[in-house]
C-alpha atoms as one frame of an Amber mdcrd trajectory, in Angstrom:
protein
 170.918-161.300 -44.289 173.212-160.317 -41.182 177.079-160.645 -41.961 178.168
-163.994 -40.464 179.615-163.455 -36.971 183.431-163.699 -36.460 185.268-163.610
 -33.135 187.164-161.303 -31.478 190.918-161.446 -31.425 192.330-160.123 -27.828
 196.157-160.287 -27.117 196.925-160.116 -23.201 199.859-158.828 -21.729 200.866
-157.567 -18.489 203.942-156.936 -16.441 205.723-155.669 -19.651 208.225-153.544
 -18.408 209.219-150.276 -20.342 212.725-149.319 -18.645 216.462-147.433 -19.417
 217.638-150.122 -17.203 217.041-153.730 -16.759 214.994-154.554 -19.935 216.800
-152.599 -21.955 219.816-154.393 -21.086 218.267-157.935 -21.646 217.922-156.437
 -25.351 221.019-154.395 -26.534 219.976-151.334 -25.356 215.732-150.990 -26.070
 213.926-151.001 -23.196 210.966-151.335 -25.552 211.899-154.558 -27.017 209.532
-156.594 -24.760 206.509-153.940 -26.257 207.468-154.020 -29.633 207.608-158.252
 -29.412 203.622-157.587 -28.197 202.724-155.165 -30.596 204.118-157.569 -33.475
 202.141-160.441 -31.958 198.875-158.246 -31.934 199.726-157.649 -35.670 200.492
-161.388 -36.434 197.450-162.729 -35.176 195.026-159.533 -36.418 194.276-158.618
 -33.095 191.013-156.039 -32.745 192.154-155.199 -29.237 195.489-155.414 -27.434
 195.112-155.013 -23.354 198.778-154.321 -21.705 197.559-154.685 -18.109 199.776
-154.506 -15.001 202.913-152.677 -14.826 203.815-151.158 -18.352 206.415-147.975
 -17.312 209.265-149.305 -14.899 208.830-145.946 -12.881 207.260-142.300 -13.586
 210.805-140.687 -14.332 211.873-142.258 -17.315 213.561-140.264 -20.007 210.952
-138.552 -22.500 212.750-140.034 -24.855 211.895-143.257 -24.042 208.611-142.609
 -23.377 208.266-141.432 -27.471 209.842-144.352 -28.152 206.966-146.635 -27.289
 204.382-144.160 -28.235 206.076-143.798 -31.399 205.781-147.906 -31.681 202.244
-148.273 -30.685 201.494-145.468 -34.043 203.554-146.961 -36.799 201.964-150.684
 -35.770 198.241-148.922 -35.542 198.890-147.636 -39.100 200.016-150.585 -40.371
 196.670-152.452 -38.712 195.102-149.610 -40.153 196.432-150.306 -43.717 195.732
-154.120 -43.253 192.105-153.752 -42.257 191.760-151.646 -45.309 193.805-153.870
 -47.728 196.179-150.922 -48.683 199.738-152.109 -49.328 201.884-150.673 -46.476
């Protein structure tokens, strides 16, 4: 017997602005507030696939460290669905 079909879980998001600027002041200083607030969503609501369409990066010369900064998000929540999927404790 087939396992029974489930659906797929997509979160959406575009226009989510990674910045040293703007965004970062709307938040007390992380820009990547507004990706992290996705991220948590896609975790919430067992997402299998997350789609950040549109503008992401405010501009191509942001500090590196920054830029590791969402990276560095977008690992520790992929391990965590990781865990989840796999019913280990995190």
């Amino acid at each position: 017997m087939p396992p029974p079909a489930r659906d797929i879980v997509v979160v959406h998001s575009s226009d989510l602005p990674i910045d040293h600027d703007y965004t970062a002041r709307l938040h007390g200083g992380d820009g990547t507030a507004g990706l992290a607030c996705v991220l948590d969503a896609t975790r919430s609501a067992s997402a299998d696939v997350v789609i950040l369409a549109g503008d992401t990066f405010d501009h191509h010369r942001l500090p590196p460290a920054l830029i590791g900064r969402a990276a560095a998000l977008h690992r520790i929540r992929e391990t965590i669905l990781q865990k989840q999927r796999l019913s280990i404790p995190p």
